[in-house]
C-alpha positions in Angstrom: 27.8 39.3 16.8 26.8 39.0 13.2 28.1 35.2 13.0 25.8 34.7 16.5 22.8 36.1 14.8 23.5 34.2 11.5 24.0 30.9 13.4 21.1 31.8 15.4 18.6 32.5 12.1 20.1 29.0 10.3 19.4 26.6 13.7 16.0 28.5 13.6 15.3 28.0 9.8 16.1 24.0 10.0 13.9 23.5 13.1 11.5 25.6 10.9 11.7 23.6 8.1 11.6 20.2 10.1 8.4 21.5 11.6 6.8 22.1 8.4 7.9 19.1 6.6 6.0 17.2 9.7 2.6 19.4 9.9 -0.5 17.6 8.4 -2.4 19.4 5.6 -5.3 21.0 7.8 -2.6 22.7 9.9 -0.9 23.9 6.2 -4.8 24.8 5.2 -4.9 26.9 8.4 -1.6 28.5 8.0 -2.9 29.6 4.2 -5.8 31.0 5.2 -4.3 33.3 8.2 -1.8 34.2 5.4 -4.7 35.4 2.8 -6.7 36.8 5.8 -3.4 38.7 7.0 -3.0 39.9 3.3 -6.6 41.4 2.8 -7.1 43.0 6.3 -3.7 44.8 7.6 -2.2 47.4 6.3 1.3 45.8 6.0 -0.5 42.3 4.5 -1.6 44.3 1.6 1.6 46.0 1.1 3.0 42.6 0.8 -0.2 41.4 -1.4 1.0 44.8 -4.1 4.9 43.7 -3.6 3.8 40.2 -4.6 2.1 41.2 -7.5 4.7 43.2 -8.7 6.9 40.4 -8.4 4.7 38.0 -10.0 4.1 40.2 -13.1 7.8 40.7 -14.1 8.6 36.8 -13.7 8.8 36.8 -17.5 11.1 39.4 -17.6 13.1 37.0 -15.7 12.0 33.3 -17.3 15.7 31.9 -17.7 16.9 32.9 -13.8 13.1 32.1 -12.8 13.6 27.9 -14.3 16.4 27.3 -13.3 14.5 27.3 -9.4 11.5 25.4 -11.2 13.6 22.9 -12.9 15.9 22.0 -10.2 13.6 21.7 -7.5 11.1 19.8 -10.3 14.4 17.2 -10.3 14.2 16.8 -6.5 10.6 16.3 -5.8 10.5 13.6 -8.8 13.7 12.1 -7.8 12.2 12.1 -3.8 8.7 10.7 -5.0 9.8 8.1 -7.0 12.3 7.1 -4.3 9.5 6.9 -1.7 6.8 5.2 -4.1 9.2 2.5 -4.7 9.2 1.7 -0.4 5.7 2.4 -0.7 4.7 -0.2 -3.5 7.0 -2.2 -2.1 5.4 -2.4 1.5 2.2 -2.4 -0.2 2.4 -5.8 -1.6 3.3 -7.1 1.2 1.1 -5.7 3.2 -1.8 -7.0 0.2 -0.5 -10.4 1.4 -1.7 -10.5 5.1 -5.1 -9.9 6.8 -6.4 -9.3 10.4 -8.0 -12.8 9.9 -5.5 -15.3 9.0 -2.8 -16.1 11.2 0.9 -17.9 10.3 2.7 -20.4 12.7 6.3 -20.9 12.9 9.1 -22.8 14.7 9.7 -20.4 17.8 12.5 -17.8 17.1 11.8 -17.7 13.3 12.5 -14.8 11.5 10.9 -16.1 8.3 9.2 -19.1 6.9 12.7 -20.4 5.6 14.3 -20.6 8.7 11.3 -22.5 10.4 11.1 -25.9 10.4 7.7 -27.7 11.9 6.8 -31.2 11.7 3.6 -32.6 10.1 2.8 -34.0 13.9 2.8 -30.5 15.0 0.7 -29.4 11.5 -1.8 -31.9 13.1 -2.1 -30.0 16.7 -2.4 -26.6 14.8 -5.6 -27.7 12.8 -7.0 -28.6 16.0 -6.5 -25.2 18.3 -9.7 -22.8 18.8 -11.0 -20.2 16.2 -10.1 -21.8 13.1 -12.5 -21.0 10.3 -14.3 -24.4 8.9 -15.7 -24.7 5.2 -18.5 -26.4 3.9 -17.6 -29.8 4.3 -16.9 -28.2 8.2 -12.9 -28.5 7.6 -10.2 -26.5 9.8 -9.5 -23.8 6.7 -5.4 -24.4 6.9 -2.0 -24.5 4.6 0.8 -26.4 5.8 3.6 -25.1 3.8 7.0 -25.4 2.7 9.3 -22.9 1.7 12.4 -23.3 -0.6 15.2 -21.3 -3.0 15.3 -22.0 -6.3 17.2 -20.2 -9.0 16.1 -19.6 -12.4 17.5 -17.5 -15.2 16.3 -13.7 -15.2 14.5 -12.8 -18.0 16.1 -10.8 -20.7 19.6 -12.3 -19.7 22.3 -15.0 -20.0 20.3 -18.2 -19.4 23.7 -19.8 -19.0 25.2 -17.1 -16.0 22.4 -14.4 -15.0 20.1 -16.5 -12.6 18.0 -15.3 -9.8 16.1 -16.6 -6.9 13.0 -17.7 -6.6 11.0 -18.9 -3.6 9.3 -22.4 -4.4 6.1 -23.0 -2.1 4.9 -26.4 -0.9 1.0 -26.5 -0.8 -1.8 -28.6 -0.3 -5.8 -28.2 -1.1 -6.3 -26.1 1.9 -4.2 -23.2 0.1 -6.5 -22.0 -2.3 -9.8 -22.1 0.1 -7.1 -19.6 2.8 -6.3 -17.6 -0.1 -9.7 -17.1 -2.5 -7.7 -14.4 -3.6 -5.7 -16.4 -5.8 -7.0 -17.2 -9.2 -5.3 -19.5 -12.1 -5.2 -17.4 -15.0 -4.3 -19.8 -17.6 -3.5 -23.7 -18.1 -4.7 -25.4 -15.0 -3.8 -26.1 -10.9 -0.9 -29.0 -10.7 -1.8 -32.4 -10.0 -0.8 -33.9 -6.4 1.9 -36.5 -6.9 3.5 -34.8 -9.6 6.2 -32.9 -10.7 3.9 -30.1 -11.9 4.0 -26.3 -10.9 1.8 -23.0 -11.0 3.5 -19.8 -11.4 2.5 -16.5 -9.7 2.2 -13.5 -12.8 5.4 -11.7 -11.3 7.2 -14.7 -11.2 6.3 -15.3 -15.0 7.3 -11.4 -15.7 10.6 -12.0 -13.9 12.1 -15.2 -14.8 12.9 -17.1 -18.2 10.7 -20.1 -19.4 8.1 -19.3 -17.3 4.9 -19.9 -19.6 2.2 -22.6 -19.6 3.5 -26.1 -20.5 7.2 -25.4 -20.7 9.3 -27.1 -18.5 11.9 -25.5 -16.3 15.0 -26.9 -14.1 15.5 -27.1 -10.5 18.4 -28.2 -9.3 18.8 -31.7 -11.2 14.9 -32.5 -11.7 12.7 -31.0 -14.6 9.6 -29.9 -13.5 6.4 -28.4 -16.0 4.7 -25.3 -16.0 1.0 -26.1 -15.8 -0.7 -22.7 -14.8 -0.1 -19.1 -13.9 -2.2 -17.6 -11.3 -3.1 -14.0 -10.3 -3.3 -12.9 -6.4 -2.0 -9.0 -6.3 0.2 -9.5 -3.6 3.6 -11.0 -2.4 2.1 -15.0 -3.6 2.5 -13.7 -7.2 5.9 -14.1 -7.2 6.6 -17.3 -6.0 6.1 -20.8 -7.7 3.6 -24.0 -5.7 3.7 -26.9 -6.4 2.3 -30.5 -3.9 4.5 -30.2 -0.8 4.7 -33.9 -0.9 6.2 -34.0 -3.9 8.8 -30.4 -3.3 10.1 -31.9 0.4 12.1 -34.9 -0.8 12.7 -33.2 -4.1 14.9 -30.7 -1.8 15.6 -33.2 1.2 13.2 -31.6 3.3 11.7 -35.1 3.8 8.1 -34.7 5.6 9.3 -31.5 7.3 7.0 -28.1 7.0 7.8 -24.1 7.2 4.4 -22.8 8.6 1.5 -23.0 9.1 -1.6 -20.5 7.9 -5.1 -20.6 9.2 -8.2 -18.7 8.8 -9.5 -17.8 11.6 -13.5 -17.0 13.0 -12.8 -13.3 13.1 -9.9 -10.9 13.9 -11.1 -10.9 17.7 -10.4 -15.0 17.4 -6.7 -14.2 17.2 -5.2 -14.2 21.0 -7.6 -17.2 21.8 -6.0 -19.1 18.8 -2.6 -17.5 19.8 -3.0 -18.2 23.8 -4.1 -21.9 22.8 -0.8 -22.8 21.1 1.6 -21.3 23.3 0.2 -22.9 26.4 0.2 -26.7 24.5 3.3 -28.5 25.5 3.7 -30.0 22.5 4.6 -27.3 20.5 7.3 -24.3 20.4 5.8 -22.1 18.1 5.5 -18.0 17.2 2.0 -17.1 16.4 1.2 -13.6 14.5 -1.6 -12.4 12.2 -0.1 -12.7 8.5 -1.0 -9.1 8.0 1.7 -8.5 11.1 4.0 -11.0 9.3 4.5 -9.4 6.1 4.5 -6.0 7.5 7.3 -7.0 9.7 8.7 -8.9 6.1 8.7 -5.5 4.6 10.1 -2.9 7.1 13.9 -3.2 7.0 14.0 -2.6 2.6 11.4 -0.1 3.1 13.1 1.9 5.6 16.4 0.9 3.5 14.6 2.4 0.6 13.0 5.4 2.0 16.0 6.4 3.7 18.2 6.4 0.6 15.5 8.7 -1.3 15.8 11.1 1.5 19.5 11.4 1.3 19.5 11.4 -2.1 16.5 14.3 -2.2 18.3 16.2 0.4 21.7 16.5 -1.5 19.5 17.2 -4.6 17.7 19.7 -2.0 21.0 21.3 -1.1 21.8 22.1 -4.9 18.4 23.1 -5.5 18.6 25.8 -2.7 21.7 27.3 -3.8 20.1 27.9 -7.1 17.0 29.7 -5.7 19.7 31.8 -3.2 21.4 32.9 -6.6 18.6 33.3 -8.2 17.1 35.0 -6.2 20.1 37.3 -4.7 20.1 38.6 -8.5 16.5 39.4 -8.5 17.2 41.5 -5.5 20.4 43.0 -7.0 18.4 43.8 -10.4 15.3 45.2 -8.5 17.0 47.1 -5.7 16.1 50.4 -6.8 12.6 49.4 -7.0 12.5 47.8 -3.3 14.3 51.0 -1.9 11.4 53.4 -3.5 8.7 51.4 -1.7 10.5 51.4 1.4 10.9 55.4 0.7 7.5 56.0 0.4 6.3 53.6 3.4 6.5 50.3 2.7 7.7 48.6 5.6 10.3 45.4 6.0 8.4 42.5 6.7 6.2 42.7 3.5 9.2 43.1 1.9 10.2 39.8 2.9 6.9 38.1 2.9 6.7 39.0 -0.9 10.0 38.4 -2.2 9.8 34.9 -0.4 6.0 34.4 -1.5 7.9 34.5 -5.3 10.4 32.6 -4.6 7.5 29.8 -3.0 5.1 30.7 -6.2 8.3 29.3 -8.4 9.1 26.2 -5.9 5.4 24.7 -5.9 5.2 25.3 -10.1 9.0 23.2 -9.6 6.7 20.8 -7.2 4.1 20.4 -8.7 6.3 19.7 -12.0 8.3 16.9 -10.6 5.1 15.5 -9.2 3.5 15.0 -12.4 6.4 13.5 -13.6 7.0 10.9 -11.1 3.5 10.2 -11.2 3.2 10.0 -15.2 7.1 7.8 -15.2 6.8 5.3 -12.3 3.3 5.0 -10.6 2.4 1.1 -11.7 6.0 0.8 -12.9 6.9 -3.3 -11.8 10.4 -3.8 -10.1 12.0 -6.7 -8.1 13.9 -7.2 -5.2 15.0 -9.6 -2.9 12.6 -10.9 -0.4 13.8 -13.4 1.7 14.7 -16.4 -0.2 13.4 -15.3 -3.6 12.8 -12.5 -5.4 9.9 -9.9 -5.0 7.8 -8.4 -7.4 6.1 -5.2 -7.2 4.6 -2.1 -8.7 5.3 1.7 -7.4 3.0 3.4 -6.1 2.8 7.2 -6.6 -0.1 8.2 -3.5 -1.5 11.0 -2.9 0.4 11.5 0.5 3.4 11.0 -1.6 2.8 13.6 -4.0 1.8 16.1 -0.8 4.9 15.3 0.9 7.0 16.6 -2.3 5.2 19.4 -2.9 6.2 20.3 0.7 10.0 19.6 0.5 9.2 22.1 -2.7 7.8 24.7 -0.6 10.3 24.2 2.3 13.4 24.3 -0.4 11.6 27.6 -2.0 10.9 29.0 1.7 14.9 29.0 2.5 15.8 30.0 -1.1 14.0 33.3 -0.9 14.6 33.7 3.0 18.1 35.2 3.1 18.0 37.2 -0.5 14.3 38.7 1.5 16.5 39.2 4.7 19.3 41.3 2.2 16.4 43.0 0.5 14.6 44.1 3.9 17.7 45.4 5.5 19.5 47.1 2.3 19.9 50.7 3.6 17.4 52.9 1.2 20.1 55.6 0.1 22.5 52.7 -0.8 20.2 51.2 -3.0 18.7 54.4 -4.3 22.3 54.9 -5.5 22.3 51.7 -7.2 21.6 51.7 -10.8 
C-alpha cells in the first residue's frame, strides 16, 4: 500500500511539474498572490508564514548544506539557458534574413536553394508575375541567384588541413535594392565581369584570408577580396560575387538557384504565388523568405534545444538529489523543533508549505545565479554551424523568456527537492521526534 501511495505521489509530482514548467507568467503571478493572500488571512497560512521565517533565519547556520542546493541548481539553469540561447540565436538570424514581403522561388520539390536549379528563361517569367515591387526607374525589384560550396581554411587553424564550407552566392544589381539591409562596410562592391568578391562580417570572423584586397582560392581559380559588408542576418556569412562570372567558374553554366522578389505588400503574396503555379511554363515552389529560413532553421534548433533539455534534465536529476539530502538533514537536525510546533498546534500542511517554501527560497537564489551567469558568459557570444552548404554564423541570445523559463526549471527542481523531506517532516510522529536529540 505504501509503494501504491508513493507511486501515486511521484506520477502526481511529474504531471505537477510538467504543468508548471508550461504555465505563462500571469498564471505563476496569480498562483503568488493566492499564496501571499493564503499566508496573511488563515490561520494555518500564517503558521506557515512563522515556520518560514524561522527557516529563513537559521539558513546561515546552515550555509555549506544550504549551497550546495544554490550551486548545483545555479549549474543547471546556466547550463539549460545557454543551451537554449544558442537555438534561439541561432533561429534568430535566420529568421532576421526573411520578411512577410519578399518572397523566394525554387525548382519544385527543393529543399534548399542548392538543390534547385532554374533557368534564366524561367528568371525571365518570374520578373514578370503580379505584385512585384518596382523602383524608381519602375524595375521588377528581383535577385536571380546562384548558390555554391566553397571551402576555405577556418580561422585560427591548419591552412594546409582544417577547411570549412562556405556558401558562395551568385548576384546581380537587383540584390542590394531587395536587400537595403546590406551595407559594404569597407573596400568597395565587386565589379561585374570579374573575378572579384564581397564578404559577409561572419564570413570574414570565420574563415582565413578574409580581409579587403587579399586574395583567396576556390577550387583552382584565385579570386580578390574587394569589400566586406554588414546585413545582421544569415547573408553575413556567405561570400557574392557577379553570377555570370561564379556559374561557369563552377560549371553551373547559365543555370540559377532562386529567385527573390519584393513584393507590393505582404497581402500581394498568394496573388504572386497563385500566378506562378498556374503558368505552364514553370514548376516552381513559391514561399515568403521569412517562411524559408524559418523552415532553414527548425531541424538544428529543435536538434539544439533538445540536447539542452536532456542535458538540463540529467543535470536536473543530480541537482534534486542534492536538495533531497540537503534538505532530509535539515529535517533530521530540526526535528525536535518541528515536533514542538506541531505539539503546541501547528498543523501539517504549513509544515510542508514552509519547509518546501525554503527549499524554493534557495532554488530561485540557484536560478537566478545561473541566470546571470549565462546571461553575463554567452548572450552576444558568436558561434558557427553548418547551414546548408556553408557554414552559419551567429550570436546567442540570452531573452528574457529564456531566463523565465530557467528560473522555473529552478523552482520546479526546488519544489521536488523539498517535497518529500516536507512529506517526512509533516508525518514524523511528535513523541518520536520529541525523543530525538
Amino acid at each position: 500500500m505504501k509503494f501504491l501511495i508513493g507511486l501515486i505521489t511521484f506520477l502526481a509530482v511529474l504531471v505537477g511539474v510538467a504543468v508548471f514548467l508550461n504555465l505563462p507568467w500571469i498564471a505563476l503571478l496569480a498562483l503568488l498572490v493566492v499564496l501571499a493572500a493564503w499566508m496573511l488571512l488563515a490561520r494555518s497560512g500564517r503558521q506557515a508564514a512563522s515556520v518560514t521565517g524561522i527557516g529563513v533565519a537559521t539558513l546561515p547556520q546552515r550555509l555549506g548544506s544550504s549551497a550546495v542546493i544554490v550551486i548545483g541548481i545555479a549549474g543547471v539553469v546556466a547550463v539549460l539557458v545557454a543551451m537554449l540561447a544558442m537555438a534561439e540565436g541561432y533561429s534568430e538570424t535566420l529568421r532576421r534574413s526573411g520578411s512577410e514581403d519578399t518572397a523566394i522561388v525554387m525548382r519544385g520539390a527543393s529543399a534548399a536553394e542548392v538543390a534547385s536549379v532554374l533557368s534564366k528563361d524561367n528568371a525571365l517569367v518570374i520578373e514578370q508575375a503580379p505584385g512585384i515591387a518596382k523602383d524608381e526607374q519602375g524595375k521588377p525589384i528581383t535577385s536571380a541567384e546562384l548558390v555554391v560550396a566553397a571551402n576555405l581554411p577556418i580561422k585560427g587553424g591548419n591552412v594546409e588541413e582544417d577547411f570549412g564550407s562556405v556558401q558562395l552566392r551568385g548576384i546581380g544589381d537587383g540584390a542590394w535594392k531587395l536587400r537595403p539591409n546590406a551595407k559594404i562596410v569597407a573596400g568597395r562592391k565587386f565589379q561585374p565581369g570579374l573575378r572579384e568578391l564581397v564578404a559577409g562580417k561572419g564570413a570574414q570572423r570565420q574563415f582565413e584570408g578574409i580581409d579587403v584586397d587579399r586574395e583567396i582560392k576556390l577550387g583552382n581559380q584565385t579570386w580578390k577580396i574587394v569589400g566586406i559588408f554588414e546585413s545582421k542576418d544569415a547573408m553575413e556569412s556567405e561570400l557574392w560575387g557577379d553570377a555570370d562570372v561564379i556559374g561557369p567558374a563552377y560549371r553551373s553554366g547559365n543555370s540559377l538557384s532562386s529567385v527573390f522578389v519584393r513584393l507590393t505588400g505582404a497581402d500581394a503574396f498568394d496573388a504572386f504565388k497563385a500566378s506562378l503555379a498556374s503558368d505552364p511554363r514553370l514548376q516552381v515552389d513559391t514561399s515568403t523568405t521569412i517562411e524559408y529560413f524559418s523552415k532553414q532553421s527548425e531541424q538544428i534548433a529543435k536538434v539544439i534545444t533538445f540536447i539542452g533539455i536532456v542535458v538540463g534534465a540529467i543535470m536536473g536529476i543530480g541537482a534534486v538529489f542534492g536538495a533531497l539530502n540537503t534538505m532530509f538533514a535539515a529535517v533530521a537536525t530540526r526535528a525536535r523543533e518541528i515536533a514542538t510546533l506541531r505539539a503546541i498546534g501547528f498543523r501539517g500542511l504549513p509544515v510542508v508549505i514552509a519547509i518546501m517554501l525554503e527549499t524554493m527560497l534557495l532554488a530561485l537564489i540557484g536560478g537566478a545565479i545561473g541566470g546571470a551567469i549565462a546571461w553575463a558568459l554567452f548572450n552576444g557570444y558568436t558561434a558557427s554551424t553548418m547551414s546548408g552548404v556553408g557554414q552559419l554564423t551567429f550570436d546567442f541570445k540570452v531573452s528574457p523568456s529564456l531566463l523565465w523559463t530557467g528560473l522555473k526549471w529552478a523552482l520546479a527542481i526546488g519544489f521536488i527537492g523539498g517535497l518529500y523531506p516536507a512529506l517526512r517532516a509533516a508525518r514524523l510522529p511528535v513523541t518520536t521526534a520529541l525523543r530525538e536529540l
